[in-house]
N, C-alpha and C positions, 0 to 999 in steps of 0.2 A: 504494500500500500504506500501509494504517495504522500507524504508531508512535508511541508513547508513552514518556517515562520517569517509571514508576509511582513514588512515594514508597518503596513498601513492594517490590514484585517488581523492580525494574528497566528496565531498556530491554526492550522486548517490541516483539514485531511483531506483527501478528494475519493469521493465515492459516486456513482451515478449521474457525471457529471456536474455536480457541485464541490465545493470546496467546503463543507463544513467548521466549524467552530463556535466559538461565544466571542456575545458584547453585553453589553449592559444599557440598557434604557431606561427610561423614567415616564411613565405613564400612569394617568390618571391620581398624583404627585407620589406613585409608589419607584422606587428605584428596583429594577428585576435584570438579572442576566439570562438571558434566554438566547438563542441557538441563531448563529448566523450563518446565512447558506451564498455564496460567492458562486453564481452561474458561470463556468466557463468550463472545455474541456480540460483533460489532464495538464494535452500539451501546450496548451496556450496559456501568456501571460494576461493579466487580467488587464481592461482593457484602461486607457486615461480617463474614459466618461464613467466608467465602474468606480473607479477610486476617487473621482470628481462626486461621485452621486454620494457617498460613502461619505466622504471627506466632509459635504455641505450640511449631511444629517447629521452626523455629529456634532458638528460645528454649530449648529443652527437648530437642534433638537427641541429646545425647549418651546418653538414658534411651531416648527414642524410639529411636533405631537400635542400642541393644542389646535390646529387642525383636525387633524387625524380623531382627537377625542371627540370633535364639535360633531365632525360627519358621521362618528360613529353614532354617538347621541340621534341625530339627528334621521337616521340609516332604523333605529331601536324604533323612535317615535312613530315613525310612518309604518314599521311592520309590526309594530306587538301586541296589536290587537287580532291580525292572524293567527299568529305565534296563540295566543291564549286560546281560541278558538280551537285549534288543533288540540292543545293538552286538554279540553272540555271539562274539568274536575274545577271549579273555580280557587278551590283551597290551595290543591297545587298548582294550582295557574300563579295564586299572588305568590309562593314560594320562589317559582323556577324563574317567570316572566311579571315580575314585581311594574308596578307603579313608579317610572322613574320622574324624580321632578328638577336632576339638576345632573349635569355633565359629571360633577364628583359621585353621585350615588354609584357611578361603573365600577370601581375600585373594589366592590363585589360581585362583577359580575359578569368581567371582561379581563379574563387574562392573557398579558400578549407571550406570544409562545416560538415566535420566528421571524429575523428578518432577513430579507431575499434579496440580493443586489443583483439585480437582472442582466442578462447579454443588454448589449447596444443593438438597436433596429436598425433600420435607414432611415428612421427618421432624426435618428441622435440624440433622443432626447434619454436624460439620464433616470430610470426605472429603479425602482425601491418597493418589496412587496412588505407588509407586515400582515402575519399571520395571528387571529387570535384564539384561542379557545372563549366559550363562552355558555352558559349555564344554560342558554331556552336553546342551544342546536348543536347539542354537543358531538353528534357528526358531522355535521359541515364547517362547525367554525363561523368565524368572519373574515373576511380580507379586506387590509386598505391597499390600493393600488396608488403608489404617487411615480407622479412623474415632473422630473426639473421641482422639484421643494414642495409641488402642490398634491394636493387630492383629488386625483381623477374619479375615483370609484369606490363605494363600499358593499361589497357584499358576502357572497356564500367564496369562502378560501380560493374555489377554482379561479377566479378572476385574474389573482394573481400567478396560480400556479401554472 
């Protein structure tokens, strides 16, 4: 098995055409290390707009992931009344798919679990996935899809993956 310790990502390992390892982020004002995955094959170095898109989140996290939290919020509100619907049991509906009334109530209820630093397209723009687990779809997940710093998309994991 191949390993590297990247300058900029870390110790990684490459499996399935990722580069595996850890970072650390802060969301929803918790600080968590969870799993980062560096899209690129074996043989290839990873790309400027990779380590650019990496470099900016970092750098710029704290803007970046109250984004990210706002969409998510705002991603809950518009479906959780489906979400409750499906569990039909009202007791464990308010359990699993709670009444959220503020961007901080997520901190139970949204754990992020993976971020994904994407190949480069032809478009160039710099791709960042974040993967989260979450209490009302504990098989799908949730994914925020950002692209260049912003929030393109929040939904079910596949978006980004």
């Amino acid at each position: 098995m191949t390993r590297i310790n990247d300058e900029l990502f870390g110790k990684l390992e490459y499996k399935n055409n990722f580069w595996p390892g850890k970072t650390t982020i802060k969301m929803f004002g918790v600080e968590k290390e969870i799993l980062l995955s560096v899209d690129a094959y074996e043989n290839t170095d990873f790309s400027n707009v990779q380590k650019e898109a990496f470099l900016n989140f970092i750098q710029d996290m704290e803007n970046i992931m109250n984004k990210a939290e706002k969409h998510i919020y705002d991603y809950y509100i518009e479906n959780y009344e489906e979400y409750r619907e499906m569990i039909g049991n009202k007791l464990e509906a308010d359990q699993v798919v709670s009444n959220i009334h503020a961007v901080s109530d997520f901190k139970k209820l949204v754990e992020p679990a993976e971020l994904i630093v994407r190949r480069v397209r032809k478009n160039g723009k710099r791709r960042i996935g974040l993967l989260c687990d979450v209490c009302w779809d504990i098989e799908n997940g949730i994914g925020v899809k950002m692209e260049d710093e912003g929030v393109e998309e929040v939904g079910y994991q596949d978006i980004v993956l």
